[in-house]
NUDOKOL-416263 format. One record per residue: x, y, z of N, C-alpha, C, O in turn. Coordinates in pm, whole numbers, plus 50000, padded with zeros to 5 digits. Layout:
XYZXYZXYZXYZ ...
***
This chain:
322005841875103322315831675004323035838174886322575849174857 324205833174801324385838074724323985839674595323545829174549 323965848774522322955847074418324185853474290325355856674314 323185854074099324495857874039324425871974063323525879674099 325765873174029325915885574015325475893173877325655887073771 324815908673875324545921273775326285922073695327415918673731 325755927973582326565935973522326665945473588325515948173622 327665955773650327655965873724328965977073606329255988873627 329225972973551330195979773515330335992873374329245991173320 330695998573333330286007273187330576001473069331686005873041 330185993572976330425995272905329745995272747330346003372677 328885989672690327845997372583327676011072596328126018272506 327126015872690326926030072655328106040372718327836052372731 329486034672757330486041072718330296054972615330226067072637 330256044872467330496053872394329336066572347329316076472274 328646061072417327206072072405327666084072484327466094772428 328396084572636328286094072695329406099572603329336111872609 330566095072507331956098472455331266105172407331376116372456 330146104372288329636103372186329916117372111330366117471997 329636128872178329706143472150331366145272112331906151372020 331676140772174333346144772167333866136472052334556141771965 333536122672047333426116671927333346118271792334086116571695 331756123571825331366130871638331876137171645332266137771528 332666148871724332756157871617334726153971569335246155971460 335386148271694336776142371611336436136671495336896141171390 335436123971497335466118671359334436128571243334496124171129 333776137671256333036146871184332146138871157332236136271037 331076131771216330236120671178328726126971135328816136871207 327446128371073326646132171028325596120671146325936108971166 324816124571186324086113071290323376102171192322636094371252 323466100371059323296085870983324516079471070324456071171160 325246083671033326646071971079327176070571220328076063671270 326316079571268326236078671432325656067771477326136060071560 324106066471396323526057671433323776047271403323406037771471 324516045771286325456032271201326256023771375325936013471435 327356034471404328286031471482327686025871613327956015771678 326716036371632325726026371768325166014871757324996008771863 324806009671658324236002571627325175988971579324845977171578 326085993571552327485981271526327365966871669327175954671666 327565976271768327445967771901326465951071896326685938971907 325165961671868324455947671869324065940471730323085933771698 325065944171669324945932771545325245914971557324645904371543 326435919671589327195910571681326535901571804326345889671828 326305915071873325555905072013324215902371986323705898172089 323655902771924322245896371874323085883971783323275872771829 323395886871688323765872971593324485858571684324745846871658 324625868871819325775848671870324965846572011325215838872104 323875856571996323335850572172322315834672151321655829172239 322445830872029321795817672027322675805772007322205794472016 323765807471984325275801671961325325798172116325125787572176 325725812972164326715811072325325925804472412326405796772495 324045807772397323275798572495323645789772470324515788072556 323665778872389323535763872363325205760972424325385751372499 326275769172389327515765472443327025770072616327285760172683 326495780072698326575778772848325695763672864326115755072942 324855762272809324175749072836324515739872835324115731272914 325675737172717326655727072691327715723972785328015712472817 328505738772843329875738972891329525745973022330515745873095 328155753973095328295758673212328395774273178328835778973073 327815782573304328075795873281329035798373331329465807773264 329925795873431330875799173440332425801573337333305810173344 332335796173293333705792973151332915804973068333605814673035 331635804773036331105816972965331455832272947331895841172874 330855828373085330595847473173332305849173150332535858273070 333685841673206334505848373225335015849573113335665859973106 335015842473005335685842272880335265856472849336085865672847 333775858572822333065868472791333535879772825333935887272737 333605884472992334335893473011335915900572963336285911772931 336535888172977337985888072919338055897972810338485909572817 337625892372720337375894472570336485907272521336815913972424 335355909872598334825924872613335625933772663335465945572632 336855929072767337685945672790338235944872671337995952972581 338805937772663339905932472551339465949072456340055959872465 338355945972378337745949972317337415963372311337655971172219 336805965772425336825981172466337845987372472337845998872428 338735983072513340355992172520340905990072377341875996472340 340365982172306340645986472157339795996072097340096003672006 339185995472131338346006472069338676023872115338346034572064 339456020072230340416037472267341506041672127341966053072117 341826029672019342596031171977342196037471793342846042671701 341236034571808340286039671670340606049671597340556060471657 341006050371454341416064371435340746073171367341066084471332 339086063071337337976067371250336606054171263336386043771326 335936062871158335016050971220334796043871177333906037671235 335266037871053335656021971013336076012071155335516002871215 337406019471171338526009571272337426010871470337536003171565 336506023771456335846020071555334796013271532334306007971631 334096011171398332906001571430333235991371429332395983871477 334635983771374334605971871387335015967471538335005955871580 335375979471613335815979071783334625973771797334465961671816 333685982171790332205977371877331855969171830331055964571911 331865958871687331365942571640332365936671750331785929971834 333535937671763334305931771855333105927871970332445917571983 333115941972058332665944672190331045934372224330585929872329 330645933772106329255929372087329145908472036328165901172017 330575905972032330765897071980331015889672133330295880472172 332015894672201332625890172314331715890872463331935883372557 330365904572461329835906372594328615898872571327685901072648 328405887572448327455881372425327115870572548326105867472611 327785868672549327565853572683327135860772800326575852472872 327115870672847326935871872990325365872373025324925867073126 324515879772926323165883673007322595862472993322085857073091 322765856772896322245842572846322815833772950322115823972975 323795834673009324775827873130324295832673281324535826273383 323465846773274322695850073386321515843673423321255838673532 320715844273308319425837673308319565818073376318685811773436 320725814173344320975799173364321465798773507320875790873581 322595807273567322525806773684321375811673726320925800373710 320505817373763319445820973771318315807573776317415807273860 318475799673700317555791173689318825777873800318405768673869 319585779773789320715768973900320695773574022320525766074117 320885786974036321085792674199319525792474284319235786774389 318865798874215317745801874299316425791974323316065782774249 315875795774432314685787074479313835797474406314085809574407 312625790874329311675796274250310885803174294310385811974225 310545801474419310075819274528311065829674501310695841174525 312505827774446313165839774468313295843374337313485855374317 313245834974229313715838474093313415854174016314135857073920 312445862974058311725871974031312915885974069313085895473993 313635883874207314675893074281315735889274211316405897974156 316125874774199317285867374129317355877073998318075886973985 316505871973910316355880973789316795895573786317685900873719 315685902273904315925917073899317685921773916318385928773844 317965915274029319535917574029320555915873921321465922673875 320005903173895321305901173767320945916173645321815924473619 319765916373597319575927173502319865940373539320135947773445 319885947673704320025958373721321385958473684321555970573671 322525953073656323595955073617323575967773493324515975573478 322425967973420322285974673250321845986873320322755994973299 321105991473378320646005473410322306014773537322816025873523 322656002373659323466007673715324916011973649325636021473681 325165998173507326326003873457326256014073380327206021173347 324236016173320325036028673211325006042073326325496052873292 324446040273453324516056473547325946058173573326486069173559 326566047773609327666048273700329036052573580330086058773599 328446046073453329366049073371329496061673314330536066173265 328366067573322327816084273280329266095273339330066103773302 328686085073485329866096773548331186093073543332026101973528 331576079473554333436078273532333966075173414335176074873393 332986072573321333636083473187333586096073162334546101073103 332726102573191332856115673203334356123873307335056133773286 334326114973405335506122073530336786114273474337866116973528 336786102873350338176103773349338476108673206339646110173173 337696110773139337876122273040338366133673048339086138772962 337886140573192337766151073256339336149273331339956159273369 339836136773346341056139373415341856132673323343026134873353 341776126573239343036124273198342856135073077343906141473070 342026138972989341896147472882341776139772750342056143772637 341316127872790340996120172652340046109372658339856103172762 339466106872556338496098872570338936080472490338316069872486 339966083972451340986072272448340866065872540340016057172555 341866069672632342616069872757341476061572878341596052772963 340476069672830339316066472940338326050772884337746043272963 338366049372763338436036872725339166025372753338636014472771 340196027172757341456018372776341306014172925341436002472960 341046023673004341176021173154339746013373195339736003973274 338596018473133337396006573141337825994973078337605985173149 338485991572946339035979272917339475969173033339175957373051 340445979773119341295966273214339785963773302339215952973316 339335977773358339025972573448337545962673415337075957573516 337045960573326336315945973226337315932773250336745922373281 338785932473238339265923073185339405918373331339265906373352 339735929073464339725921973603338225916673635338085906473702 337145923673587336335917073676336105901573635335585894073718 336425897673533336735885373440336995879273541336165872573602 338475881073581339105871173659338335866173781338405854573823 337325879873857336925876573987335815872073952335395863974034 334995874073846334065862873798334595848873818333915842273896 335795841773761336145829173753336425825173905336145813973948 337135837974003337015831274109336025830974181336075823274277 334725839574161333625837874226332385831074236331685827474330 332255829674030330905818374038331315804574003332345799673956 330105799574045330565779074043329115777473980328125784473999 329275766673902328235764073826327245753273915326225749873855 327365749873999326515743274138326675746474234327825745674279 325705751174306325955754874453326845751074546327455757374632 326805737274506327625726874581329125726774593329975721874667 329055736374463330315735274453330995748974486332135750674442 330405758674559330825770674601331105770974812330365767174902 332105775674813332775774074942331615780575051331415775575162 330765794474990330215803575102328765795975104327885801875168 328425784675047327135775675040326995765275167327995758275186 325965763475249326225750175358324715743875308323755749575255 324875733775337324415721375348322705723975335321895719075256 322515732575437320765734975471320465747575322319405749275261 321715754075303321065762975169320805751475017319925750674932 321885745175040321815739074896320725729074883320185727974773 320325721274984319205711574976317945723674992316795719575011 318165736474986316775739674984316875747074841315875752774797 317685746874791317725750574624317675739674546317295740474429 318195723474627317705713274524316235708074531315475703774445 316105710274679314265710174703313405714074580312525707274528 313895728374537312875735974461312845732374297311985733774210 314525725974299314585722574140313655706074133313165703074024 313505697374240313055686074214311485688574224310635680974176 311175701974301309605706574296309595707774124308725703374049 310625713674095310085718473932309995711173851309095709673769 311145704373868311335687773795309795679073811309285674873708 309235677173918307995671473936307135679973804306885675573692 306825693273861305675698173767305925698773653304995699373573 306895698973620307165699973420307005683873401307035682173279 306895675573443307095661773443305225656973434304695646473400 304805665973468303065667173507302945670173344302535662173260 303415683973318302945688173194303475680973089302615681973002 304355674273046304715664773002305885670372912306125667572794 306655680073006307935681872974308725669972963308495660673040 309955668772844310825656972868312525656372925313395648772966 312145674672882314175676672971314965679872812316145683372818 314245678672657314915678572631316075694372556315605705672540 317735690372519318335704672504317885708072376318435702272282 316875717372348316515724972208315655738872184314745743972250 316155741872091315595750672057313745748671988312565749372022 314415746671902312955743871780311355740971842310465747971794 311025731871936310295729571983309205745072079308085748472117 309955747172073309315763172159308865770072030308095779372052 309085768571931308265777771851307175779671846306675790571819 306555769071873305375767371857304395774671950303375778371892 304455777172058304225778672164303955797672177304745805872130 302815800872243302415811972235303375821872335303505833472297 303925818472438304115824672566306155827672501307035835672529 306015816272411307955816072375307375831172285307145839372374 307185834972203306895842672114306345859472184306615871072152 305435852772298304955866172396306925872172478307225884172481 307615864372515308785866572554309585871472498310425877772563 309725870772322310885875572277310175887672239310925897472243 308915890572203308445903172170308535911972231308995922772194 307835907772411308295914872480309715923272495309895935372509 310355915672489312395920472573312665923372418313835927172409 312035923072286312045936072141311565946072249312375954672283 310555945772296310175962072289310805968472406311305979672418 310645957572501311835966672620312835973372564312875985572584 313705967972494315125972172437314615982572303315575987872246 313525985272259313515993572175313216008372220313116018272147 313076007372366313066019772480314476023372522315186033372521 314566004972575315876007272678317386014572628318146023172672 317296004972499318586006072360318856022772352319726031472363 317456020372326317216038572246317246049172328317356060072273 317196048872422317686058472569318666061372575319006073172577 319946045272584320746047872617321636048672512322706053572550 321626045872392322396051772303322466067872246323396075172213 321196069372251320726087872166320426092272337320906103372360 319916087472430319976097572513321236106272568320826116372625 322136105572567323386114672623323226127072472323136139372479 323236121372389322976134272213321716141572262321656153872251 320786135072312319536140472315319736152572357319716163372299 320086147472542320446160172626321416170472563321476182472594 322126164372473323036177272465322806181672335323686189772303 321946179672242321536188072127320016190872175319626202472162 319406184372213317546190872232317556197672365316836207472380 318276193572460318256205272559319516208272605319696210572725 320416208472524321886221072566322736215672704323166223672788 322866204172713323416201772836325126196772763325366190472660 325956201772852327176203272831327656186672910326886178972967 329036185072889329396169672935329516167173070329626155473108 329526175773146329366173173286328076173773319327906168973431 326986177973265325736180373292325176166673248324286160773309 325866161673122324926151173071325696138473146325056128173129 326596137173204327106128373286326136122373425325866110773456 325716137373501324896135273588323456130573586322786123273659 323146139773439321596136273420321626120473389320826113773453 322176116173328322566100073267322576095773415321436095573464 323416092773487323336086073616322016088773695321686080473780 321246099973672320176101373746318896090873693318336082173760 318636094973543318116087473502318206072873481317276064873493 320056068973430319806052973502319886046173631319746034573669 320246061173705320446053073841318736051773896318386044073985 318016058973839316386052373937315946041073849314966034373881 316836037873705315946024073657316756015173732316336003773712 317926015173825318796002173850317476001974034316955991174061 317276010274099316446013874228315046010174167314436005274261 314316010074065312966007474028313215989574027312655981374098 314455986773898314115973373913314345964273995313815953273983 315355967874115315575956774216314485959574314314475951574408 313465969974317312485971174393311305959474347310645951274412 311395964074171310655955774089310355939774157309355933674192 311625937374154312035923774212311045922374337310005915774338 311555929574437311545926074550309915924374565309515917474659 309005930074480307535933674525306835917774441305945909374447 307775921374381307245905474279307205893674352306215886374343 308585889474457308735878074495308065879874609307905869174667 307555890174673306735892274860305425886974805304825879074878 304865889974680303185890274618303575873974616303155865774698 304395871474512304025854574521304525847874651304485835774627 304785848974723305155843174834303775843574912303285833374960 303005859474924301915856674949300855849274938299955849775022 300835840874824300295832274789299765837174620299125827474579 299775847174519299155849874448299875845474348301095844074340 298835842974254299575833074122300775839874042300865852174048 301725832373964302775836873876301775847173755302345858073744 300635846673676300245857273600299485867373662299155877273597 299145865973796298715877873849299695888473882299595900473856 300755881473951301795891073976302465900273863302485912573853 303155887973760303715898473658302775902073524303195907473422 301215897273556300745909173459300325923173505300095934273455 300325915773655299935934773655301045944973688301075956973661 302225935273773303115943673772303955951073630304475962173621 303845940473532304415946573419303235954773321303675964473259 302165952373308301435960073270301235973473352300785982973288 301435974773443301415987873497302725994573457302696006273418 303975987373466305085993573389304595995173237304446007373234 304295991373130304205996473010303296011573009303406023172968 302296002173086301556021073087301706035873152300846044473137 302926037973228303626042173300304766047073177304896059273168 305606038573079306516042773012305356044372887304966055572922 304936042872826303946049772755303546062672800303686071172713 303056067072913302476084072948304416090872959304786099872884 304936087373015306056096273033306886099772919307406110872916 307126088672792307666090672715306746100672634307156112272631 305606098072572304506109172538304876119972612305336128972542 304846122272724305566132772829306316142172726306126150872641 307286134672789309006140572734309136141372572310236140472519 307646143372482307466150772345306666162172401306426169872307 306246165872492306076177072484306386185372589305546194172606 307376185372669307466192272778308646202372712309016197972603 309226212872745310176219572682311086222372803312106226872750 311226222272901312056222073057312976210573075312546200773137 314296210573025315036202073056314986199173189315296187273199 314846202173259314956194173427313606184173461313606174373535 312306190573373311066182573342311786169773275311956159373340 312076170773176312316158273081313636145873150314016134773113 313946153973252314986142573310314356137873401314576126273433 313486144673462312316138673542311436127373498311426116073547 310586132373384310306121373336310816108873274310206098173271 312106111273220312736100673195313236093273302313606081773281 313306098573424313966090473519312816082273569313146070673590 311576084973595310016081273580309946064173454309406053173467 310626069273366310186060073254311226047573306310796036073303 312506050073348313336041773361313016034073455313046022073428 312766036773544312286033373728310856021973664310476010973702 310666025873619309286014773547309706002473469309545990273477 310436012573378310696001773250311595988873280311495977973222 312445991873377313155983573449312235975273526313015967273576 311295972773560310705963573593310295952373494309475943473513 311155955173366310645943173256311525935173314311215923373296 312655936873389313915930173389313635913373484314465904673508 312315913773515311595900373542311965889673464312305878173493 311805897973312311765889773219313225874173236313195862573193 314225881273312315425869573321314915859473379315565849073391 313425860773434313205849373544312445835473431312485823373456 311705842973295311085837073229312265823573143311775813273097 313295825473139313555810473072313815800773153313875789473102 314015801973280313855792073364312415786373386312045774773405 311705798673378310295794473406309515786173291308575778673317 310095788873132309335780973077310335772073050309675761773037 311585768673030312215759273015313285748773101313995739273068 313005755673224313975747573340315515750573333315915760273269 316295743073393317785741873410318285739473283319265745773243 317715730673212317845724673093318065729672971318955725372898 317245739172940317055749472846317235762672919317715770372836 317105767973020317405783473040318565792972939318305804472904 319785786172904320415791672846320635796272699321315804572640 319405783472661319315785972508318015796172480317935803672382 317155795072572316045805472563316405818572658315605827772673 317365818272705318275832572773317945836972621316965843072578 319265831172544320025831772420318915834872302319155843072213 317715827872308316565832472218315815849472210315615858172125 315555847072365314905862872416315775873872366315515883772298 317025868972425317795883772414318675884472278319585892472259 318155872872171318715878172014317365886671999317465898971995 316165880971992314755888971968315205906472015315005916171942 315865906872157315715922372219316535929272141316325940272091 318095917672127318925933072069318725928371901319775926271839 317365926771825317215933071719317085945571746318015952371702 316145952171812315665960571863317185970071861317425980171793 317965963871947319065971071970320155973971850321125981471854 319645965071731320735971271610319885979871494320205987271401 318775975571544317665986671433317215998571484316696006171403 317296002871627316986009471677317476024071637316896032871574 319016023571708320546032671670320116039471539320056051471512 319876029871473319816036371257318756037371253318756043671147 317486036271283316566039671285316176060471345315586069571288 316796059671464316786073071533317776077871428317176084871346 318876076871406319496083571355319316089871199319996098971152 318506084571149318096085371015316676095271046316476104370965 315486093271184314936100871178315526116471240314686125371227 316606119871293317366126871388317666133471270317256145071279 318126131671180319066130071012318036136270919318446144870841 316756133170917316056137770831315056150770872314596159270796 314896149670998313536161071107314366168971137313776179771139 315496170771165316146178271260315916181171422316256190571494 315056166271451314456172471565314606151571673314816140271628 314386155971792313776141071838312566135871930312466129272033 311506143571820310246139771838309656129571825308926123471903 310136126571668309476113971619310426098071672310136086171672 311656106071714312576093571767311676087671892311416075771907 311206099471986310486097072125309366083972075309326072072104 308416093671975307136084071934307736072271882307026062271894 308926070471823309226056571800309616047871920309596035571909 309946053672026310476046172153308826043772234308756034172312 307806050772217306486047872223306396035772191306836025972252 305686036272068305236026371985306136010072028305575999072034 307296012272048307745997272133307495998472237306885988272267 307586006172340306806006372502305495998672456305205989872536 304555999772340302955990872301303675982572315304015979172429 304175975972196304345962572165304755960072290303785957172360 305975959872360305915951572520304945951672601305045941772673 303785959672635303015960372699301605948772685300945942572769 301535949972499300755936472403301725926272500301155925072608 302735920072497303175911372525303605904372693303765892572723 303675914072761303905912672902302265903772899302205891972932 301445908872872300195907072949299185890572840298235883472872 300005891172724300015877172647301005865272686300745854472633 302135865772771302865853972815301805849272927300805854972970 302445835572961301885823973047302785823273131303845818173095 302615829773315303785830073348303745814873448304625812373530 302815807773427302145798073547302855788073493303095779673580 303395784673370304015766873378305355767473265305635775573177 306045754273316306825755073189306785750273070306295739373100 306945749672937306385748072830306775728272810307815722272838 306085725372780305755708772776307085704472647306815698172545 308405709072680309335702772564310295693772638311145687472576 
***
């Protein structure tokens, strides 16, 4: 069956793997490192509650591709930077334009899939974030390495953002029905499951209607955005300071930190589509929606809790990529979380509570950057950065195991 498609491609932490070669062209002090990392999700936190209500309004399709368009666009401007004024406003760009896609996932997600599958649905669309930052580790690194600039190697991820645009527009349809590789017996068993859902929210005395406001109230809306804060106050913080990490706390040169980067995100993109897969076999088995993802995600928090503690005290760089690849392979099992706005808000709302969750995460993701960097800036060290990527591994862990994953919220 077809399902949406992941982000698969490089681009946020692009400039993380640049990053070394970066500071030192622009002579940057890691305050303003962390400034510049942190530019990205200013942007994409401030419009992911905007663009939901427009995919909800107008469809994910017109979204996702605009989105893409406009994110190469962006990135290949940002090859052109001649400091870091003219590059941070590249990355408000970049963060302005790749806003629609994860909020436009969550909605197909809640359109494509039968609610036995939503759990794999989810996992896939999100492994896009762990596979693009591995994959990107290494072909920014190899076209740095071949063309001799890190311009150059921007520019060429630009186009290739601005093509997958296009094959986005020719590939997703905003109804099944309306996609050529769909027959007859798949789509009535994906409308089967939406009129199952339609029934039970209709029980709880859901009314269908498009809003925000009404979920405030509500304990499990609040357990969700806290959660996907603290995911991203791991995830963010990995992948922005991790490529610096490796190469100021343990000496790894740019081909070294290319590989270790792909190692480590390539077992969180293999943890979370596994994630998936164990999630949707358990409920199929018959076991309830909070049995499954509290224990599956509570066993992920406590898992990235011991490893990150880990990797403050181990002194063996090949240890610490170990464990980090350990932390990723886990932590990526939050990536469930895409399944939750369908689950508490239906077809109806998925896109505006996509759009809710993931402004909540990338706070995380613009306080994070200046946060490390200011402690990086003041310790000389990234100890206390680790214990800060802790301390949000808690808070998601408080929260995985405080949502309601059994109904959808009565709005």
């Amino acid at each position: 069956m077809s399902q949406p498609r992941s982000r698969d491609c490089p681009d946020r932490g692009s400039i993380s793997v640049a990053l070394p070669i970066i500071q030192k062209e622009f002579n940057l002090p890691p305050e303003l490192v962390g400034l510049l990392l942190s530019a990205f999700f200013w942007t994409y936190a401030l419009m992911q509650i905007p663009v939901g209500w427009l995919i909800d309004k107008f469809g994910p399709r017109k979204m996702v591709t605009a989105s893409c368009i406009g994110w190469g666009a962006a990135t290949a401007a940002s090859g052109f930077a001649g400091g870091f004024v003219s590059m941070f406003i590249a990355r408000l760009g970049i963060g302005v334009t790749e806003a629609g896609v994860m909020p436009a996932g969550g909605k197909l997600n809640a359109i494509w899939m039968h609610k036995k599958e939503r759990g794999r649905g989810a996992t896939i669309l999100d492994a896009g974030a762990p596979l693009g930052a591995g994959l990107g580790g290494i072909l920014i690194t190899w076209l740095i390495a071949s063309t001799g600039s890190w311009r150059i190697s921007f520019i060429i991820a630009g186009a290739a953002t601005i093509l997958m645009g296009l094959a986005v527009w020719w590939y997703i349809r905003d109804n099944p029905r309306q996609h050529k590789g769909v027959n007859e017996a798949e789509a009535a068993y994906i409308e089967a499951s939406h009129a199952e859902d339609d029934a039970e929210a209709a029980k709880e005395g859901a009314q269908g209607k498009r809003a925000l406001l009404p979920y405030l109230k509500f304990r499990s809306f609040w357990a969700m955005c806290f959660g996907w804060l603290g995911f991203n106050g791991v995830f963010y913080g990995l992948l922005t300071w991790g490529p610096l990490y490796l190469a100021q706390a343990k000496g790894f040169d740019l081909k070294t930190i290319g590989w270790s980067t792909f190692v480590i995100f390539g077992a969180g993109f293999v943890g979370e589509i596994l994630g998936g897969i164990i999630a949707d076999k358990w409920r199929a088995s018959g076991a309830s929606a909070n049995r499954v993802m509290r224990t599956l995600l509570g066993i992920s928090s406590v898992v990235v809790v011991g490893g990150l503690v880990g990797v403050t005290v181990v002194a063996d760089p090949i240890t610490a990529v170990v464990l980090l690849s350990v932390v990723l392979f886990f932590l990526r099992w939050v990536g469930l979380f895409w399944s939750i706005p369908s689950i508490l808000g239906g077809r109806t709302n998925a896109g505006v509570l996509g759009g809710a969750m993931n402004f909540s995460g990338n706070i995380a993701g613009f306080v994070t950057p200046i946060v490390v960097g200011l402690i990086v800036g003041a310790t000389g060290s990234y100890t206390w950065a680790l214990l800060y990527f802790v301390g949000s591994a808690v808070i998601m862990g408080i929260s995985v195991l405080a949502l309601d994953y059994n109904k959808r919220l009565p709005v």
